[in-house]
N, C-alpha and C positions, 0 to 999 in steps of 0.2 A: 864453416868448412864446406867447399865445393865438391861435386860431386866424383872427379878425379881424386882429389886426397881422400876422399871417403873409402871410394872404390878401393885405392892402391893400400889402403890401412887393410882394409878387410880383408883383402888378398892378402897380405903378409902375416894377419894375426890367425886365419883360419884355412889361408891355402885357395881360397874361392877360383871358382873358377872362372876365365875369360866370358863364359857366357851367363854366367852368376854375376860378374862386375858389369856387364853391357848391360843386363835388367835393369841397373841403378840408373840407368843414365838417358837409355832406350826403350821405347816398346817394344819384345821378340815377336814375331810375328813366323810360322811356320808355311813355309812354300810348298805343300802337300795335300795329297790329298790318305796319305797312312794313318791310318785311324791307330795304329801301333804306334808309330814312330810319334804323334800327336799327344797320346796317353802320358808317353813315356820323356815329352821332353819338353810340355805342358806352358808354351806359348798360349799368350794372351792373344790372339786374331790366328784364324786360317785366311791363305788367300789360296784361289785353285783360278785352272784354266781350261780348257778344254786338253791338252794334254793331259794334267793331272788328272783330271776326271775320268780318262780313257783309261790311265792307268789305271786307275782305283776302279775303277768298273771290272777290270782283268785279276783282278784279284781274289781269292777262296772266300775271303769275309766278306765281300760284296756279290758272289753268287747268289745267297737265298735271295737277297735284294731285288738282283736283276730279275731272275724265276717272278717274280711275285710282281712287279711293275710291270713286266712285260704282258701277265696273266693279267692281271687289274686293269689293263688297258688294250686287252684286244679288240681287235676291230680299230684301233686308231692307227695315227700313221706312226713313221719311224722318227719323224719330224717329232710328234710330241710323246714318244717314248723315249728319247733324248732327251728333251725337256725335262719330263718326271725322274730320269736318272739322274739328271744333273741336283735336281734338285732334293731326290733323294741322296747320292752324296754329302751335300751341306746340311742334309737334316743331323746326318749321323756325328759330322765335325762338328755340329752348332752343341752335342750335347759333349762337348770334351772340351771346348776352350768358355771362357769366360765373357769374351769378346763379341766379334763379330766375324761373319765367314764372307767370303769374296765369292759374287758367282756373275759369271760373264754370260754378254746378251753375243747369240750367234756373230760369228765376225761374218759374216754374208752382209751386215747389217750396218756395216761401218760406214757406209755412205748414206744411209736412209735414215736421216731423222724420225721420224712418225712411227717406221717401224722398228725401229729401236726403243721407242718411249713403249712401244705397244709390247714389246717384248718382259721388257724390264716390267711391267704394273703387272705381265702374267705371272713372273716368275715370284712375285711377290703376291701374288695371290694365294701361287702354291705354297710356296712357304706358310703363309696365313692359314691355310686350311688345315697345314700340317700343327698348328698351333704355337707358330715359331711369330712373333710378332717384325718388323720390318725394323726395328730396333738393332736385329741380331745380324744384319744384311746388309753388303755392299753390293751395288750393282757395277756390275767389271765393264766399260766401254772401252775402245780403241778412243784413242785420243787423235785421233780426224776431227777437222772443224766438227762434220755433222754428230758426231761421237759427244762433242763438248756441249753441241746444243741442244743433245736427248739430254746430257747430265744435267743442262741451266734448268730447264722444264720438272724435271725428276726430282731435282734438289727442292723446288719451291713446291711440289706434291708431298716433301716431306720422304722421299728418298733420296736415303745417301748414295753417290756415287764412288766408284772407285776408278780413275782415267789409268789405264796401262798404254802400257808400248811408248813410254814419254824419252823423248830422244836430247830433247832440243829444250832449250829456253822458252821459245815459241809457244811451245806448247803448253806448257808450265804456267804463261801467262796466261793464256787465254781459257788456262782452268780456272786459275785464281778469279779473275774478270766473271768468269760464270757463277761464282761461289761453291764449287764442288769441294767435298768433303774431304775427301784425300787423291792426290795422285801418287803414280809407281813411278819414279823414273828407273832408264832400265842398264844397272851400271855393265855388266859382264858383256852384254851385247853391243855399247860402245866401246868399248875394248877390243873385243873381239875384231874390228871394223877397222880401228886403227892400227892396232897388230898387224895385218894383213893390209892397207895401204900403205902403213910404214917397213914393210919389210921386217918388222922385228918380232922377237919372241915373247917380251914383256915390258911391264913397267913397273919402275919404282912407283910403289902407293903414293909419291904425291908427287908422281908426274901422271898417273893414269887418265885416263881421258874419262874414264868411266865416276872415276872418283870424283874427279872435278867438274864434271858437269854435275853433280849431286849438291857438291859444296856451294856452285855456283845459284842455284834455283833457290837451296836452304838459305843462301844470304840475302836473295831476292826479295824471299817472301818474310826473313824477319827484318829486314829495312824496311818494307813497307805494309808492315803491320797485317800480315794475311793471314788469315787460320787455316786455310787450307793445309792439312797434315804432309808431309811428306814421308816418302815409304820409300827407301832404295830397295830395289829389286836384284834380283838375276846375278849374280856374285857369283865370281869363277874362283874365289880361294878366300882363305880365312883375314888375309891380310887388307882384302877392299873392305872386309867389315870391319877390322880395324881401324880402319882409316876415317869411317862415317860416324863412328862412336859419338853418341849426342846428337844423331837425326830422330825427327820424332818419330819413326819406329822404322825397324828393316824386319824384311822378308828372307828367311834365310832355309836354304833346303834342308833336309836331315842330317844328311853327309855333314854339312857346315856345322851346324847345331851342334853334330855328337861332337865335332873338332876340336869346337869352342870349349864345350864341357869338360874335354881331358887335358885343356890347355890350364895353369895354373900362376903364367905370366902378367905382369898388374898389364891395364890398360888403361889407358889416358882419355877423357873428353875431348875430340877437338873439335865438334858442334858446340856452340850454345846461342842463343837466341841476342844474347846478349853484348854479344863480341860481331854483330851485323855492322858489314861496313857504311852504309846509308847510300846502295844502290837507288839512283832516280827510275820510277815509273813506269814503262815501256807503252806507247801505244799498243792499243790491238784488234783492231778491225778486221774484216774476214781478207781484206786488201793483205792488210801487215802481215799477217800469218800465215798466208800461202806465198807472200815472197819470200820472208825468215826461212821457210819451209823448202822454198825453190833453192835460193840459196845456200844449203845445209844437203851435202848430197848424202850424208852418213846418217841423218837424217829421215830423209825420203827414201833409202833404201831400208834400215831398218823396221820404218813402220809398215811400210808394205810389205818387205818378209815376213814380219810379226804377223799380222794380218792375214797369208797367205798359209804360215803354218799352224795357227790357230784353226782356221777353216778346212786344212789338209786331216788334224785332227778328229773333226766336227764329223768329216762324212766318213772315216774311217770310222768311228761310233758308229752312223748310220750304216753305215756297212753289215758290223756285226752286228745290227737290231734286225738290219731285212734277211739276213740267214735267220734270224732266232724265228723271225713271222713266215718262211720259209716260200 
């Protein structure tokens, strides 16, 4: 019995729910950083960003937190009061999931190899000190060449990487090629792109652009035998998660989650690993990936927006730390 007739039995004999049947088939993975919304709806992995972090830092249950890291670290800069916040958030998600937490190296940093690897061994220090082992830890990179080549180096140090902002094919390979641990690709934000270059309002889940570039990487990498995990990201409604059913895990926000939970409709597998059409190989040299990249303009602009609103977040943080140092 497959994991569809499994699902759709269980839903008919006991009601389950949409996000009760995608656990049989999926990793849940929670796109937050609500230590409530986490408790209460008990995803296997956190992934956070610098948004999410800002948010959760604005928060009543992250007050004493803040009070106390900002004390614990005066006289430092705002620079690594951010740091310690960051990382005091995923202490707090690392003890509610099972899994492991996502935590991203400055996006300043997406073009600097060196200082991205340096960034990434600190934040896992702190983690370490906090007595969270590197086990429990993704490191979050921009998936820019130089982003891919901190993950090659991190990976073989025995840090897992997590590559976000993934747009494109391109990119997708040139993770694979590096041996990173899992990448995001980022479905709602392609969408979004084509919505707005197509003049239109929506798309049928299997015409989305967003979908299908998901479906397209998933078949990539199991036609060519790759471990690299794949995570769909950033979903604008309940129906692209539908659609990805049997990717090895999605990232879904809370809104979506509680959706899923009150939906009671069977839903069907349409990943499996097994039904790979035997895509050939792609080269990938730094040549191939900045022309795929030239060439891909929904692409090049997503990643740099991605990039530009992650760091727009970043000094917004920094902002409220150097009011809090006054």
């Amino acid at each position: 019995m497959d994991d569809t007739t499994l699902s759709q039995d269980r839903a008919a004999a006991t009601g389950a729910s949409r996000l009760d049947q995608l656990r049989d088939m999926t990793v849940v993975v929670a796109d937050t950083g609500d230590l409530a919304a986490v408790a209460k709806l008990k995803p296997i992995d956190c992934t956070t960003n610098p948004s999410i972090v800002l948010k959760a830092l604005q928060t009543e249950e992250f007050a004493d937190h803040v009070d106390r890291v900002v004390k614990d670290h005066a006289g430092g800069s705002a620079a690594e009061i951010a740091d310690a916040l960051t990382v005091e958030v995923g202490a707090e998600l690392v003890k509610l999931v099972p899994g492991r937490v996502s935590t991203e190296v400055d996006a300043r940093l997406s073009f600097d190899t060196p200082a991205s690897i340096e960034k990434a061994r600190a934040l896992i220090a702190a983690y370490e000190a906090k007595g969270i082992g590197r086990e429990r830890i993704l490191i979050k990179l921009a998936s820019t060449w130089e982003g891919i080549r901190a993950a090659e180096q991190l990976e073989k140090d025995g840090i897992n990487c997590n590559l976000t902002l993934i747009f494109s094919l391109a990119q997708a390979v040139a993770c694979a090629n590096a041996g990173v641990f899992l990448i995001s690709p980022f479905v709602g934000r392609i969408t979004d792109w084509y919505k707005k270059a197509q003049g239109v309002s929506g798309f049928d889940p299997e015409e989305d652009p967003g979908v299908l570039s998901v479906r397209q990487i998933y078949d990539y990498y199991k036609s060519n035998g790759i471990g690299t995990v794949v995570m769909g990201a950033s979903f604008r409604n309940a129906e692209q998660i539908a659609a990805l059913a049997g990717c090895d895990r999605l990232t879904i926000a809370p809104a979506l989650l509680t959706e899923l939970s009150e939906d009671t409709r069977p839903l069907s597998r349409v990943l499996s690993a097994d039904q790979a059409t035997g895509v050939t190989p792609i080269p990938m040299e730094e040549a191939d990936f900045r022309w795929m990249m030239n060439e891909d303009p929904m692409a090049t602009e997503k990643l740099a927006e991605g990039i530009r609103g992650f760091h727009k977040d970043s000094e917004t943080l920094l902002g409220i730390i150097g009011k809090r140092l006054g």
